[in-house]
C-alpha positions in Angstrom: 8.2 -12.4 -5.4 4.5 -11.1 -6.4 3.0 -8.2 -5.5 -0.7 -7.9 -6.3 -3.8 -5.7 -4.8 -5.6 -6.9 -1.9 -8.0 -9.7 -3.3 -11.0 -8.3 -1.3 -12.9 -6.0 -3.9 -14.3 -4.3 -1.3 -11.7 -2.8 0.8 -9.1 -2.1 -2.4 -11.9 0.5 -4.0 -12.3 2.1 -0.4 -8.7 2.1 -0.1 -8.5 3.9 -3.5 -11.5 6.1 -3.2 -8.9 7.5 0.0 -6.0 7.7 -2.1 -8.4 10.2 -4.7 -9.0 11.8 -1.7 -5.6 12.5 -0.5 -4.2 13.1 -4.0 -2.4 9.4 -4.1 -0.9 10.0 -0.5 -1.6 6.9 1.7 -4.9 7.4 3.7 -4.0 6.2 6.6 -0.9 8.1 7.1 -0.7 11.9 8.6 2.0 12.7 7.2 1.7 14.2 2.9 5.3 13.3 1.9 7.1 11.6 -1.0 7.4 8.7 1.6 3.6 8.3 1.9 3.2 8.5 -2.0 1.6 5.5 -2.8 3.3 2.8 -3.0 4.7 4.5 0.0 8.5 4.0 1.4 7.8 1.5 3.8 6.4 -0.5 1.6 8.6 -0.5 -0.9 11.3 -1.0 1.8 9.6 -4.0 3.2 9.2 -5.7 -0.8 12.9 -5.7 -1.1 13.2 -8.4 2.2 13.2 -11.8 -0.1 11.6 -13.1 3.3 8.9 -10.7 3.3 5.3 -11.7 2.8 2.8 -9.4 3.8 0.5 -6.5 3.5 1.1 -3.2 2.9 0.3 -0.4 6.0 -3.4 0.7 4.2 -4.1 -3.4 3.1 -4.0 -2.5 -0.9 -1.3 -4.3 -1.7 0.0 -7.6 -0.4 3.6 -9.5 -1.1 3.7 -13.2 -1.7 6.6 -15.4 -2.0 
């Protein structure tokens, strides 16, 4: 398992310019909880599947096998 940041430059320093913005809470959830921290809940739910490969919710950070 590997997780890593989103290889496109681009969208990882919009994506972090939210997560300034929001105090580290996911931008593109409503919700300001300890589950939207980033790395928010469902992520870190979703890392723990061995058969998981994916992206998380905002696109920062992706799984690979």
């Amino acid at each position: 398992m590997k997780v890593k940041l989103n290889p496109d430059e681009k969208m990882v320093n919009q994506i972090k310019e939210g997560l300034k913005q929001t105090g580290g809470y996911c931008p593109c959830k409503l919700e300001r909880t300890e589950d939207t921290k980033c790395m928010c809940k469902e992520f870190r739910e979703q890392i723990k599947d061995p058969n998981y490969e994916g992206f998380c919710h905002c696109m920062l950070y992706i799984k690979e096998k």
